[in-house]
Backbone of each chain as ProteinMPNN parsed JSONL, in Angstrom:
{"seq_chain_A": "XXXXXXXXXXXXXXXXXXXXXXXXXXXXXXXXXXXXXXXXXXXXXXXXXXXXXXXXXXXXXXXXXXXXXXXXXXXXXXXXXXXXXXXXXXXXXXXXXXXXXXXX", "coords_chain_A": {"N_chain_A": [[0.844, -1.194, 0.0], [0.513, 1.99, -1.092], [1.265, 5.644, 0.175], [2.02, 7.455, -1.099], [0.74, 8.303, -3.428], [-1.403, 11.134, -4.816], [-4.969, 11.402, -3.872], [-7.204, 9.67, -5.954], [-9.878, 9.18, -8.273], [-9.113, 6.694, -8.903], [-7.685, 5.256, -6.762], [-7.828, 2.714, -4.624], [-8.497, 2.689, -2.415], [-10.075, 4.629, -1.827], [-12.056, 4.013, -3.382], [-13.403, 1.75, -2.488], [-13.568, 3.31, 0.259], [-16.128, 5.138, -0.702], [-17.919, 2.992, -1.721], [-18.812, 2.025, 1.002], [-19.464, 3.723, 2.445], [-20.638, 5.721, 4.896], [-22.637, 4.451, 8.048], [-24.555, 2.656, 8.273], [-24.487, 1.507, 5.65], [-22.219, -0.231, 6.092], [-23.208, -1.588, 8.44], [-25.118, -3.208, 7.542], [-23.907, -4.959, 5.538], [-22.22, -6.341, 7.429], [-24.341, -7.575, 8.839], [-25.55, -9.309, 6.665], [-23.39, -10.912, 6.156], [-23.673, -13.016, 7.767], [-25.64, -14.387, 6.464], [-28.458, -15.002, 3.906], [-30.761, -12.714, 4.373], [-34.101, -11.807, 5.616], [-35.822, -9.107, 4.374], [-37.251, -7.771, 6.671], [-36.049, -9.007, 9.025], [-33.164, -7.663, 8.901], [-34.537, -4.846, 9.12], [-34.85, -5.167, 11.797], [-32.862, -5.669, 12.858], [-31.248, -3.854, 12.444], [-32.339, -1.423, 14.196], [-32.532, 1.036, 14.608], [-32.865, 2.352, 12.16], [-34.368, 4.257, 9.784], [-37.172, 2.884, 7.699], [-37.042, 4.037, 4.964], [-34.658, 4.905, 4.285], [-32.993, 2.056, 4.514], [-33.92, 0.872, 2.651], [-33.134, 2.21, 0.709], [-30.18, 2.045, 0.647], [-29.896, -0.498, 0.738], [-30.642, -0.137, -2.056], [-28.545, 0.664, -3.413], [-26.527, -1.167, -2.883], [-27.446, -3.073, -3.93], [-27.085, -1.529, -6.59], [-24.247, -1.585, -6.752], [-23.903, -4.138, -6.859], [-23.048, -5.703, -4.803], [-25.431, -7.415, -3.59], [-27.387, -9.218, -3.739], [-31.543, -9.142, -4.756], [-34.015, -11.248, -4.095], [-37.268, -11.758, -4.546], [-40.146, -13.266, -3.186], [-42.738, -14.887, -4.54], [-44.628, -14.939, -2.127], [-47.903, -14.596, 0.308], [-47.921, -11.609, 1.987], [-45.375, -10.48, -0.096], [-42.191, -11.506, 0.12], [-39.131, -10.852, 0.752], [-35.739, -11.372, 0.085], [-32.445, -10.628, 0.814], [-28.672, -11.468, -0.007], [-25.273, -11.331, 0.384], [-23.001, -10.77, -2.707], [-20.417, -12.918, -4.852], [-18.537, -11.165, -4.513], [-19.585, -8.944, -2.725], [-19.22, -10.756, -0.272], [-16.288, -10.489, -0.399], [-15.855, -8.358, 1.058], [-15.826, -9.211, 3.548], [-12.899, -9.379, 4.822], [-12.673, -6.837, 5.073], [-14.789, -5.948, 6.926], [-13.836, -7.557, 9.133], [-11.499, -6.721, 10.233], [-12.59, -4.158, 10.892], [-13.972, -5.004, 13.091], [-11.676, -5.138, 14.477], [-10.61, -3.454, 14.694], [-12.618, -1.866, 16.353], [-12.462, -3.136, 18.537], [-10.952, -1.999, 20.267], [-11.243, 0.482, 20.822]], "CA_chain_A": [[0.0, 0.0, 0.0], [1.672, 3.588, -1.197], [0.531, 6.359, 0.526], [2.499, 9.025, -1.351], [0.343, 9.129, -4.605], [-1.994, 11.771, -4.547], [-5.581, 10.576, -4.399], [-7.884, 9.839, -7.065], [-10.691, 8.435, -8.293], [-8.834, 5.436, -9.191], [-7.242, 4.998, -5.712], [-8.917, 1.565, -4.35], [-9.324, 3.057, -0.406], [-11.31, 5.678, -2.535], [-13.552, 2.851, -4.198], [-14.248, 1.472, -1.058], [-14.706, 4.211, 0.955], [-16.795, 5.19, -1.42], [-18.999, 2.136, -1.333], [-19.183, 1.491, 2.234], [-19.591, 5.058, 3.132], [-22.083, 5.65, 6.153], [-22.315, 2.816, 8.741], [-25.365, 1.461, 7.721], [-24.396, 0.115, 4.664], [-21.11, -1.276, 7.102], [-23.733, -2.911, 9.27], [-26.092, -3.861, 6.734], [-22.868, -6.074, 4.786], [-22.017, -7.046, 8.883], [-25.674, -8.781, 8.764], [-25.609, -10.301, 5.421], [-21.959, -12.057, 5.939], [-24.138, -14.035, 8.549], [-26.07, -15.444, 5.676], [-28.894, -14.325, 3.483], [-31.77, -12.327, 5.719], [-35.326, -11.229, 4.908], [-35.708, -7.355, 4.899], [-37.878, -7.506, 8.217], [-34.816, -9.32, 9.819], [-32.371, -6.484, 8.284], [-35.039, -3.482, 9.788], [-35.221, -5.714, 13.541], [-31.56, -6.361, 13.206], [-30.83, -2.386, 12.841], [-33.372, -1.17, 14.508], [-32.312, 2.494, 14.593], [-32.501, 2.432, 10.698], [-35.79, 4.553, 8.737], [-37.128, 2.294, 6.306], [-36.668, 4.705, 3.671], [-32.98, 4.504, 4.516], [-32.566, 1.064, 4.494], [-34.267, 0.61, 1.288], [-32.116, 2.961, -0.301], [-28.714, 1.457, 1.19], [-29.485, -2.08, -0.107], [-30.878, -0.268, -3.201], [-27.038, 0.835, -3.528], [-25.557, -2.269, -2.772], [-27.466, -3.548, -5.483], [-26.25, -1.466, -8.115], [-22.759, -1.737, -6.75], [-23.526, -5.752, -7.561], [-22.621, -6.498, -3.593], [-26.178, -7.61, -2.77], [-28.628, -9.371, -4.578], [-32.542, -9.174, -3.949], [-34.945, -12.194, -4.378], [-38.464, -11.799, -4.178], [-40.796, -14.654, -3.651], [-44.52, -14.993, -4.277], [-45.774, -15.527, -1.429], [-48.795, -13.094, 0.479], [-47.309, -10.956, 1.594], [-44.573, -11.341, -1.103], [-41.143, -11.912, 0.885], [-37.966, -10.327, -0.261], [-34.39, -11.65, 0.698], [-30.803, -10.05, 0.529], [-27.912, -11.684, -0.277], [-24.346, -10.933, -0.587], [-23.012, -11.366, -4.135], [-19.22, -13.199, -4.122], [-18.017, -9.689, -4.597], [-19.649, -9.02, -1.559], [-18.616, -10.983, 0.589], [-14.909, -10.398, -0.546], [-15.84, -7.105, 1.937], [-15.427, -9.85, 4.733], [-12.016, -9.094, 5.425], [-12.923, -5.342, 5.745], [-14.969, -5.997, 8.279], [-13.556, -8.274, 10.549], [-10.393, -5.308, 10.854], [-13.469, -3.523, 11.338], [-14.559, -5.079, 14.132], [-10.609, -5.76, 15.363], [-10.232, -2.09, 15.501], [-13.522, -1.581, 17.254], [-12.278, -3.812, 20.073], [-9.786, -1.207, 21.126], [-11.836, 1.595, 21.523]], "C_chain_A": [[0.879, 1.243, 0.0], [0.711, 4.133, -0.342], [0.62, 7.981, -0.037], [1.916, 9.305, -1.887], [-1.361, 9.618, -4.066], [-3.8, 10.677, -4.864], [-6.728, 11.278, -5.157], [-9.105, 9.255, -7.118], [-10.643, 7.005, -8.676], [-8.465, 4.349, -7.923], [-8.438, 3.581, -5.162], [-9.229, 1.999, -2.774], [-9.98, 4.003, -0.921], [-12.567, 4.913, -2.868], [-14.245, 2.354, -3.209], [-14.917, 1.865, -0.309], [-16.077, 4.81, 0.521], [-18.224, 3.885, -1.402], [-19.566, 1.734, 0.348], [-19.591, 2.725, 2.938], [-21.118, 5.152, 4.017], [-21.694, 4.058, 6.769], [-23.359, 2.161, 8.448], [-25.25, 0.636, 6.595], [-22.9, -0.501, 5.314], [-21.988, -2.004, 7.396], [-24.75, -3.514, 8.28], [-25.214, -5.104, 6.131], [-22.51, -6.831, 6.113], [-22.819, -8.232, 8.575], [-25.616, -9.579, 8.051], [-24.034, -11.311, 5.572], [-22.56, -12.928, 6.857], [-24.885, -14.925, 7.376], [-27.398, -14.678, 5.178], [-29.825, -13.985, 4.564], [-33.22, -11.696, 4.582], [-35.122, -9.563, 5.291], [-36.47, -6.919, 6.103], [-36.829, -8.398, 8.896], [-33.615, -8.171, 9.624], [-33.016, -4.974, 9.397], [-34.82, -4.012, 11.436], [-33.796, -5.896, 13.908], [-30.924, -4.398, 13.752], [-31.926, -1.531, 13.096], [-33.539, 0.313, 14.684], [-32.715, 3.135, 13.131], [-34.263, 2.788, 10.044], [-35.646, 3.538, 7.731], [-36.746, 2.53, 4.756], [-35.306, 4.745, 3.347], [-32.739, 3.417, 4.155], [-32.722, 0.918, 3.115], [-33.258, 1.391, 0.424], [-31.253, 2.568, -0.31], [-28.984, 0.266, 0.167], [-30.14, -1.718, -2.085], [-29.104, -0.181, -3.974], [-26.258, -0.434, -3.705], [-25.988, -3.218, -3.74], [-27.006, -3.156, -6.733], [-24.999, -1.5, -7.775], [-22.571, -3.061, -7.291], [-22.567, -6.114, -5.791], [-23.624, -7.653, -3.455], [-26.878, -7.57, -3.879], [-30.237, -9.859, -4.17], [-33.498, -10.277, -5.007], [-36.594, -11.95, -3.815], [-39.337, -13.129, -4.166], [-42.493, -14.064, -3.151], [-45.638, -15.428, -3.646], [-46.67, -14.063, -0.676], [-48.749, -12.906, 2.174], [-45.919, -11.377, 0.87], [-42.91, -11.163, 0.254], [-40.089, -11.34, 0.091], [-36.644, -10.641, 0.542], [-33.221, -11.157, -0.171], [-29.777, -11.003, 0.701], [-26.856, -11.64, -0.502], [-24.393, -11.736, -2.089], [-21.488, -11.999, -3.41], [-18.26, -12.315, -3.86], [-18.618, -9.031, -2.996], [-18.931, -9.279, -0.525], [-16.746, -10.991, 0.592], [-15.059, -8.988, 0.745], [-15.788, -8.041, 3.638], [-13.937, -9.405, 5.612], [-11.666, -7.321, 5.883], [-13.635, -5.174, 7.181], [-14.775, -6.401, 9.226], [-12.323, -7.014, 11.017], [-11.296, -4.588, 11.576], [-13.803, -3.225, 12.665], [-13.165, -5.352, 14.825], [-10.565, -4.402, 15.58], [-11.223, -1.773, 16.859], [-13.328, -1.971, 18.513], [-11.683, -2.964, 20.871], [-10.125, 0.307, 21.66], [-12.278, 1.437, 23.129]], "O_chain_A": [[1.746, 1.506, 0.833], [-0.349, 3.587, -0.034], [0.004, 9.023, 0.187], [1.704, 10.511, -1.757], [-2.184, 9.015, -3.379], [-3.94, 9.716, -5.621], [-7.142, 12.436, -5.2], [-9.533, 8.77, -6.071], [-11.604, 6.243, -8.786], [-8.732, 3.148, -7.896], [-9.654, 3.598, -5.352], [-10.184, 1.569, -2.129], [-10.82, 4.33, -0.083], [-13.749, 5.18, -2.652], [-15.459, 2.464, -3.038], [-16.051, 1.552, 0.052], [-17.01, 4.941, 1.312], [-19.368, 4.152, -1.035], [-20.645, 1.215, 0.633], [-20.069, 2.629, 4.068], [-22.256, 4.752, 3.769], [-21.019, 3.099, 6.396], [-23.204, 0.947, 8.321], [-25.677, -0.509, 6.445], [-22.562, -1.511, 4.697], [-21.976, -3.125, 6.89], [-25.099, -4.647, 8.611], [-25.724, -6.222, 6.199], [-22.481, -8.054, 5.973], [-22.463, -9.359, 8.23], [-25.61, -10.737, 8.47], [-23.87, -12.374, 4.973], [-21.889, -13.96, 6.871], [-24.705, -16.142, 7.388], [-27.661, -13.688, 5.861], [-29.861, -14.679, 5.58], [-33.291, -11.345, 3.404], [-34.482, -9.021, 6.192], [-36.338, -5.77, 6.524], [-37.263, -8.23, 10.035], [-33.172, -7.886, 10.736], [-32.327, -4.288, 10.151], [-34.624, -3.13, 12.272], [-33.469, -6.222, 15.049], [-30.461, -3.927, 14.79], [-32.429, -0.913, 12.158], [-34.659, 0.777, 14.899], [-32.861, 4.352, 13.019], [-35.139, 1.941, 9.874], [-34.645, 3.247, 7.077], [-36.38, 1.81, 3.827], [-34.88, 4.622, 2.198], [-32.044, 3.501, 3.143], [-31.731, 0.838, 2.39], [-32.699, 0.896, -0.555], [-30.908, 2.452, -1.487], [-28.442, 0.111, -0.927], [-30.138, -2.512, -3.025], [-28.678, -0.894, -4.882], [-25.452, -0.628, -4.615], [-25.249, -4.019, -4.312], [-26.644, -3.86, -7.676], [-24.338, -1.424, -8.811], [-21.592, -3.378, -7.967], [-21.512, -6.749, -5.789], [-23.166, -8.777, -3.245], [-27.084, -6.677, -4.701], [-30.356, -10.804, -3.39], [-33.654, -10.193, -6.225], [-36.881, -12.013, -2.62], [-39.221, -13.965, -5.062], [-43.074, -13.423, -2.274], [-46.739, -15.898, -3.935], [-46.372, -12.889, -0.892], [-49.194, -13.544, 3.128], [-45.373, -12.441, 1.161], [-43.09, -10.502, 1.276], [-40.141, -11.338, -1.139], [-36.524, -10.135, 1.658], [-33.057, -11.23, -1.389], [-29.923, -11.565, 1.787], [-26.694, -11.863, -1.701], [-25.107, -12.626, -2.551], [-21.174, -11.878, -2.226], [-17.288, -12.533, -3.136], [-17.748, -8.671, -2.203], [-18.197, -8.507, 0.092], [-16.083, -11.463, 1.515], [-13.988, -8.792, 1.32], [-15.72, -7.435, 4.708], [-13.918, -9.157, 6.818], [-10.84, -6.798, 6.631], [-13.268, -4.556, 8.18], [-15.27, -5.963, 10.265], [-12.374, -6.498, 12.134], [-11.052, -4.304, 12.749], [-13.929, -2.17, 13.286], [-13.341, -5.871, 15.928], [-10.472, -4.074, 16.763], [-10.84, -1.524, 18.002], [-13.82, -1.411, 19.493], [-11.797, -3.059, 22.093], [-9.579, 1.022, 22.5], [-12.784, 2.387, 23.726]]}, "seq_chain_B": "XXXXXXXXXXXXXXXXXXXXXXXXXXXXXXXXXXXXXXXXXXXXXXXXXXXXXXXXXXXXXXXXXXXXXXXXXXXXXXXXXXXXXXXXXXXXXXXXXXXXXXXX", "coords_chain_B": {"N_chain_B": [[-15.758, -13.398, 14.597], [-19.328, -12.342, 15.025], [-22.255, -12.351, 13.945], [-25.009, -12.704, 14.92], [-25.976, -11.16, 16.722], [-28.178, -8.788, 17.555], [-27.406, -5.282, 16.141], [-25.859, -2.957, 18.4], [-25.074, -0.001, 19.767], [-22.583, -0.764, 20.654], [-21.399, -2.631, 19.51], [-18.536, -3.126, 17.819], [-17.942, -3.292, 15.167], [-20.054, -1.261, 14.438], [-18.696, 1.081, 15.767], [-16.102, 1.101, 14.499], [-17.076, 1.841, 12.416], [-18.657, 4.41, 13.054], [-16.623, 6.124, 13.431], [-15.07, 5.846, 10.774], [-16.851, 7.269, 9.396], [-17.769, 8.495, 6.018], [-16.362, 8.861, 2.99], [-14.081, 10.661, 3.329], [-12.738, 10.601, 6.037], [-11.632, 8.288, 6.033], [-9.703, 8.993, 4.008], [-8.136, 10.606, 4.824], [-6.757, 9.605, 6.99], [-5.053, 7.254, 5.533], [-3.576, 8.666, 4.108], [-2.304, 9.967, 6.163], [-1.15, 7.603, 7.298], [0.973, 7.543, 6.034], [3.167, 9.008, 7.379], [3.447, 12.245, 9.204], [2.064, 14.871, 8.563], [1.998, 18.006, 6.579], [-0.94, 20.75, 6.97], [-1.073, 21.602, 4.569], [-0.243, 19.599, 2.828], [-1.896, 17.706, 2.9], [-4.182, 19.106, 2.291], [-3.593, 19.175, -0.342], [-2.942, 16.789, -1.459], [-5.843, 15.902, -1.205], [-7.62, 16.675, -3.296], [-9.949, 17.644, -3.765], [-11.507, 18.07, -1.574], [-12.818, 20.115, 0.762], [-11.767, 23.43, 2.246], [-12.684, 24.031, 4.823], [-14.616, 21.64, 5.15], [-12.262, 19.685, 5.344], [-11.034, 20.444, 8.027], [-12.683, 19.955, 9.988], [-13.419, 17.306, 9.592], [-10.201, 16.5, 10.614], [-10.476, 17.664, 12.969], [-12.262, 16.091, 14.512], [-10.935, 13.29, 13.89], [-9.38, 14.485, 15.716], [-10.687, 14.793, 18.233], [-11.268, 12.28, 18.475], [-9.243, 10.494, 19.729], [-7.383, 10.107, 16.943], [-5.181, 11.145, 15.435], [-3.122, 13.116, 16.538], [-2.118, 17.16, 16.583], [0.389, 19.284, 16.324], [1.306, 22.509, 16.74], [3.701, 24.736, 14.866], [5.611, 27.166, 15.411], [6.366, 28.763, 13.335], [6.689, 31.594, 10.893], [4.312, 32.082, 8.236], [2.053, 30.132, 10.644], [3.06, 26.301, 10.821], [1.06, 23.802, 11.101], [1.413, 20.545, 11.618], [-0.199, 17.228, 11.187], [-0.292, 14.149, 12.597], [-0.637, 10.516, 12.923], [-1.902, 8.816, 15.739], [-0.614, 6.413, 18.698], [-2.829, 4.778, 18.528], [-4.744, 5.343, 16.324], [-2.998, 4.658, 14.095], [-3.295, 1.88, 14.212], [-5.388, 1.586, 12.316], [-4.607, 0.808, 10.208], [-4.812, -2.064, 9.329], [-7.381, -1.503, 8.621], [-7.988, -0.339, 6.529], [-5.835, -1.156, 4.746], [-7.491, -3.312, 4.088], [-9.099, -2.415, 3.277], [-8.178, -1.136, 0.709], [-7.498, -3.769, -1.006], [-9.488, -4.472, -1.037], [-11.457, -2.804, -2.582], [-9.694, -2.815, -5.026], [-10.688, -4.807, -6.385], [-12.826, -3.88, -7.164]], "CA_chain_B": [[-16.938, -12.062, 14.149], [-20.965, -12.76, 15.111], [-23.55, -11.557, 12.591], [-26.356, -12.453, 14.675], [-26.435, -9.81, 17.404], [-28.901, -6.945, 17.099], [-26.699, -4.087, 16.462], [-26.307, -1.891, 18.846], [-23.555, 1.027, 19.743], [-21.435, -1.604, 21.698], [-20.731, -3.829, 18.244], [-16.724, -2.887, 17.592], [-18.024, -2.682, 13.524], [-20.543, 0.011, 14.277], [-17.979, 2.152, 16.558], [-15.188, 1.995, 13.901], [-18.065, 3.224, 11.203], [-19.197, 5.476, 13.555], [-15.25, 6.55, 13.367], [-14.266, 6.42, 9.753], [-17.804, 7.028, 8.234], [-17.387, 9.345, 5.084], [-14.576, 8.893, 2.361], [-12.999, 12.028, 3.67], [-11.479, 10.297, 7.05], [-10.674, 7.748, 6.053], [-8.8, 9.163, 2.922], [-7.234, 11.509, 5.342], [-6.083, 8.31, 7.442], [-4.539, 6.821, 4.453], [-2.257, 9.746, 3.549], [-1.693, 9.828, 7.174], [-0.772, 6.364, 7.188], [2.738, 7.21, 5.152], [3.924, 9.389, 8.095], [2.887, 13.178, 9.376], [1.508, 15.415, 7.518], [1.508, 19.57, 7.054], [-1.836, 20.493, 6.532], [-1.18, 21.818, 3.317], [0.373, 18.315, 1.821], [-3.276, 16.849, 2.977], [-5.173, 19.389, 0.952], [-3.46, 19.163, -1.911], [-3.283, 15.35, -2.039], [-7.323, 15.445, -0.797], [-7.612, 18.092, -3.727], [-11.395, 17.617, -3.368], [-11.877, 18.258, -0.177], [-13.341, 21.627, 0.826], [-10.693, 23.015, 3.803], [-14.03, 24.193, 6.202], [-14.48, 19.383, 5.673], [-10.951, 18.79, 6.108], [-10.224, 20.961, 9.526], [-13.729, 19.619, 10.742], [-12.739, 15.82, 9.329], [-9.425, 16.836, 11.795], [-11.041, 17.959, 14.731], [-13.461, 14.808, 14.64], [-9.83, 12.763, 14.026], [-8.008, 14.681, 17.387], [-11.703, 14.357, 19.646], [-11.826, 10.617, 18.815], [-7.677, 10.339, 20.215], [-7.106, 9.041, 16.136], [-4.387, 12.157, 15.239], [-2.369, 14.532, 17.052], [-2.09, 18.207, 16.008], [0.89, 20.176, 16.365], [1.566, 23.437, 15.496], [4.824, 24.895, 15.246], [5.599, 28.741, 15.799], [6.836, 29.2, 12.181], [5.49, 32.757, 10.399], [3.024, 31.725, 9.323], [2.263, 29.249, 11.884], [3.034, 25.4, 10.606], [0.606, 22.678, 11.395], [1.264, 18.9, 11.172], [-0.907, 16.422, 11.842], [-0.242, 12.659, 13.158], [-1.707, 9.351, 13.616], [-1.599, 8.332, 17.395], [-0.718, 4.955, 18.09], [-4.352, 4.305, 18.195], [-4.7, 5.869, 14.952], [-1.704, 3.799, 13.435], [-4.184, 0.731, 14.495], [-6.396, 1.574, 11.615], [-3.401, 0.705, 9.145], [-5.638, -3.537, 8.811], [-8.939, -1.583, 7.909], [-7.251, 0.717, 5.09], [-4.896, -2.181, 3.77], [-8.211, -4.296, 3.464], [-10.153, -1.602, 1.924], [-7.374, -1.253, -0.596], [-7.715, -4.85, -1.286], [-11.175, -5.039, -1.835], [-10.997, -1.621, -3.715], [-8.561, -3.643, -6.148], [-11.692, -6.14, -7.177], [-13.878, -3.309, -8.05]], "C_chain_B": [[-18.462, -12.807, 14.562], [-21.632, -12.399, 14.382], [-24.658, -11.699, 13.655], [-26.94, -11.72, 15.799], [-26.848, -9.303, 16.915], [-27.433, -5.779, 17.002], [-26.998, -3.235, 17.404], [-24.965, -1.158, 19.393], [-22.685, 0.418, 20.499], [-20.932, -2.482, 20.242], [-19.647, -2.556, 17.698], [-17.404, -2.316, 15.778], [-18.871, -1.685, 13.45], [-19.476, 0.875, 14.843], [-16.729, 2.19, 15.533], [-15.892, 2.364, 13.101], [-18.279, 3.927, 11.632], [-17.9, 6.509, 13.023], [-15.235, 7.022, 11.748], [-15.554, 6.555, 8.629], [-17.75, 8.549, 7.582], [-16.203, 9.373, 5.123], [-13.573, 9.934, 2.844], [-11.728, 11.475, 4.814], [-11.363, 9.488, 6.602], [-9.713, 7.458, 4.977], [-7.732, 10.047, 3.872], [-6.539, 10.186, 6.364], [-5.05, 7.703, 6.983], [-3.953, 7.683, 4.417], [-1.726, 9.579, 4.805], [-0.494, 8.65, 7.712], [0.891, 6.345, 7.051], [3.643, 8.192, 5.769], [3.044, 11.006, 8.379], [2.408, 14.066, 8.169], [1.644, 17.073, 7.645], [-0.329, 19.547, 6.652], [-2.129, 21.321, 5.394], [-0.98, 20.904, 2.343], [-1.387, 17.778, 1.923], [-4.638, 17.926, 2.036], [-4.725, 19.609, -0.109], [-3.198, 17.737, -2.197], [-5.162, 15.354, -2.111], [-8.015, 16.337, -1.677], [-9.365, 18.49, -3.889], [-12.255, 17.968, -2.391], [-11.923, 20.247, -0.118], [-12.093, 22.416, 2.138], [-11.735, 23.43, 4.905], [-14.375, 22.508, 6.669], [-13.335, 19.619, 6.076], [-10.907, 19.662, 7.696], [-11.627, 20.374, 10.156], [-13.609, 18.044, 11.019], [-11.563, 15.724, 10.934], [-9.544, 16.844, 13.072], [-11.688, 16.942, 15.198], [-11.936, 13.575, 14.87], [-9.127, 13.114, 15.91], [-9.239, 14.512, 18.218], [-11.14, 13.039, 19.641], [-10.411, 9.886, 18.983], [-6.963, 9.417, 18.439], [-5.278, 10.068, 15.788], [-4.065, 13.245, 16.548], [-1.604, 15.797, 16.547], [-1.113, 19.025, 16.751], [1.488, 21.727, 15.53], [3.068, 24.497, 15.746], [4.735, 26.322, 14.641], [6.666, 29.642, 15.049], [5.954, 30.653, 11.84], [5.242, 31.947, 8.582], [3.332, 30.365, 9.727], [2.286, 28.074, 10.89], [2.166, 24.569, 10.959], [0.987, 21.435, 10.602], [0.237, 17.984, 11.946], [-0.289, 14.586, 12.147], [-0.829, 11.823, 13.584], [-1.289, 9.018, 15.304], [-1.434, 7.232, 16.921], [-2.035, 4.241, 17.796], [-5.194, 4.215, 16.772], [-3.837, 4.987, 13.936], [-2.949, 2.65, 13.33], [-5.31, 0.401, 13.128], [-5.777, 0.765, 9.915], [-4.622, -1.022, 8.786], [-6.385, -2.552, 8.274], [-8.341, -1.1, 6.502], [-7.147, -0.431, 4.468], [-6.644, -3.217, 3.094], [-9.245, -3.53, 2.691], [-9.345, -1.695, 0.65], [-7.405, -2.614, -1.591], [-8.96, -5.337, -1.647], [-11.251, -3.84, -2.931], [-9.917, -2.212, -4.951], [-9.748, -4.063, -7.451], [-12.391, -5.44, -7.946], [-14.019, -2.914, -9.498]], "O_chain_B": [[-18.539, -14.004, 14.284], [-20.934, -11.452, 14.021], [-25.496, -10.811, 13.496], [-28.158, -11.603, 15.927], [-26.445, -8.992, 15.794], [-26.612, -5.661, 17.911], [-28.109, -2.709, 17.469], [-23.895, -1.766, 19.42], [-21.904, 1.154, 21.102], [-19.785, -2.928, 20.284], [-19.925, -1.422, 17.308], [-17.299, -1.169, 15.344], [-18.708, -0.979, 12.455], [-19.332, 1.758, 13.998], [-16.15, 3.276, 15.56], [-15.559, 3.489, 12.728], [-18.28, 4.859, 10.828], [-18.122, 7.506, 12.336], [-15.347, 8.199, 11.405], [-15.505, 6.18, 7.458], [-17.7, 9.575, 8.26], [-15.328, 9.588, 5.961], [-12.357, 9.878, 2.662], [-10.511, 11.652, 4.76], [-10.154, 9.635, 6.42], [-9.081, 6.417, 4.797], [-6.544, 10.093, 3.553], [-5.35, 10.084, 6.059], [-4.089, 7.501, 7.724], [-3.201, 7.352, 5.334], [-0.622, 9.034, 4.807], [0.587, 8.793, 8.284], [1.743, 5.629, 7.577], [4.705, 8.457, 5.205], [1.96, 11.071, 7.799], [2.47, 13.768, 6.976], [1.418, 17.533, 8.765], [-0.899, 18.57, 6.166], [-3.269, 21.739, 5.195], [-1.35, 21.098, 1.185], [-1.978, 17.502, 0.879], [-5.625, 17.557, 1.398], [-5.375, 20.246, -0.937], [-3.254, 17.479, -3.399], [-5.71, 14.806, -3.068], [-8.992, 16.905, -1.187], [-9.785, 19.624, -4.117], [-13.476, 18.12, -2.417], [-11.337, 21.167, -0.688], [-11.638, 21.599, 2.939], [-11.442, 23.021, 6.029], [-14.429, 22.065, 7.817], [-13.228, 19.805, 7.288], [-10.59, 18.847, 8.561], [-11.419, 20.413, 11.369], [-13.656, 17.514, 12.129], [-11.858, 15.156, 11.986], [-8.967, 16.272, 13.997], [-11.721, 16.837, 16.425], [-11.864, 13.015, 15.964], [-8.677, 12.41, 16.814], [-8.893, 13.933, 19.248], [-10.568, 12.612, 20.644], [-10.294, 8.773, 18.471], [-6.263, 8.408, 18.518], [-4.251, 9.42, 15.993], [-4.813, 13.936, 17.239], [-0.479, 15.599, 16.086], [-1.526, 19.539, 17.79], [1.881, 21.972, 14.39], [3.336, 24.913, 16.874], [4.037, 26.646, 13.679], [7.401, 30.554, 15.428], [4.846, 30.878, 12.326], [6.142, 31.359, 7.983], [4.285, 29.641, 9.439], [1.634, 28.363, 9.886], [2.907, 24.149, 11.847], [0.931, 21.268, 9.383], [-0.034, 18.077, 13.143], [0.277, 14.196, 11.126], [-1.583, 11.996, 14.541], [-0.136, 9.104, 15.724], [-1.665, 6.774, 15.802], [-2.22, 3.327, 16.992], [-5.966, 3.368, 16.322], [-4.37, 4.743, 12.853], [-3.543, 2.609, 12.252], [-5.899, -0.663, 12.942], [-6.388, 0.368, 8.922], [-5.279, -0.872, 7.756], [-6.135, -2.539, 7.069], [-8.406, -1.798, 5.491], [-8.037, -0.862, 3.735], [-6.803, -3.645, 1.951], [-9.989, -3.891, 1.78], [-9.784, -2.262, -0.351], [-7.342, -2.491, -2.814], [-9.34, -6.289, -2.329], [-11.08, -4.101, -4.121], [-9.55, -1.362, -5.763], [-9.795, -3.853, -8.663], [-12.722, -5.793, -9.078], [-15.083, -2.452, -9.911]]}, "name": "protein", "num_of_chains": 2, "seq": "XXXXXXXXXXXXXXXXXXXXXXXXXXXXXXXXXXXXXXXXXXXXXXXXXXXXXXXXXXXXXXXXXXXXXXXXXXXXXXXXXXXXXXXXXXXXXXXXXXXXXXXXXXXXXXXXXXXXXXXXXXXXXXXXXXXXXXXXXXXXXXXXXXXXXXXXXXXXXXXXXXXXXXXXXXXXXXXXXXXXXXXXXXXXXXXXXXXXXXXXXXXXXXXX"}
């Protein structure tokens, strides 16, 4: 890792930060590395989190192609999140994540 | 790591998002990373950055013990900034952002 060159939009701690920016979409990718979840497990899991928020976050993480959404036809219809394998490659971001967090 | 705790402001991965949420710190981290800094080298690598964000970014950095700000009693006055060792600590999350930032 350089740190001298100036940064850009190419810079990959740019791309990242960039995608992960805000903590809800951190804890939202937290949740999902447990395994896929319904979006009323997602709102009960972060329970601080406006719906309108949330929805927007995992609308993000869908077009980033982290997080893919399944609907099923049942009544009421059911909708589950998913990392993608791109996704979960953000595993090793968060476990630092949570190694830094320990030290606070 | 657990996934299936409720979040709540005691989980280590919300408290370092709480920390490095918006690209700004933790682009200013990253430069930091490769040794002190004036705080003229950090806005002209961060050449995006507004300087009313970066000295606010800063101040949010020296509350939360991540940087230490000296200023030296040059005309005009010098500031550098520095990671604490606490701050240093952040060196895993970066490296693994960079690493997932690679894939994108």
């Amino acid at each position: 890792m350089t740190n001298e060159a100036p940064c850009t939009e190419e810079c990959p701690v740019h791309k990242t930060a960039k995608i992960i920016e805000g903590k809800w979409t951190t804890l939202i990718v937290r949740d999902l590395l447990g395994g896929k979840k319904r979006y009323s497990e997602l709102q009960r899991s972060l329970e601080k989190i406006s719906p309108k928020l949330l929805v927007a976050r995992l609308r993000l993480l869908e077009k980033n192609r982290l997080v893919t959404r399944t609907v099923y036809p049942t009544v009421p219809a059911t909708t589950e999140y998913e990392l993608t394998p791109l996704g979960r490659q953000l595993e090793q971001v968060i476990a630092s994540m949570s190694a830094f967090g320990k030290l606070l």
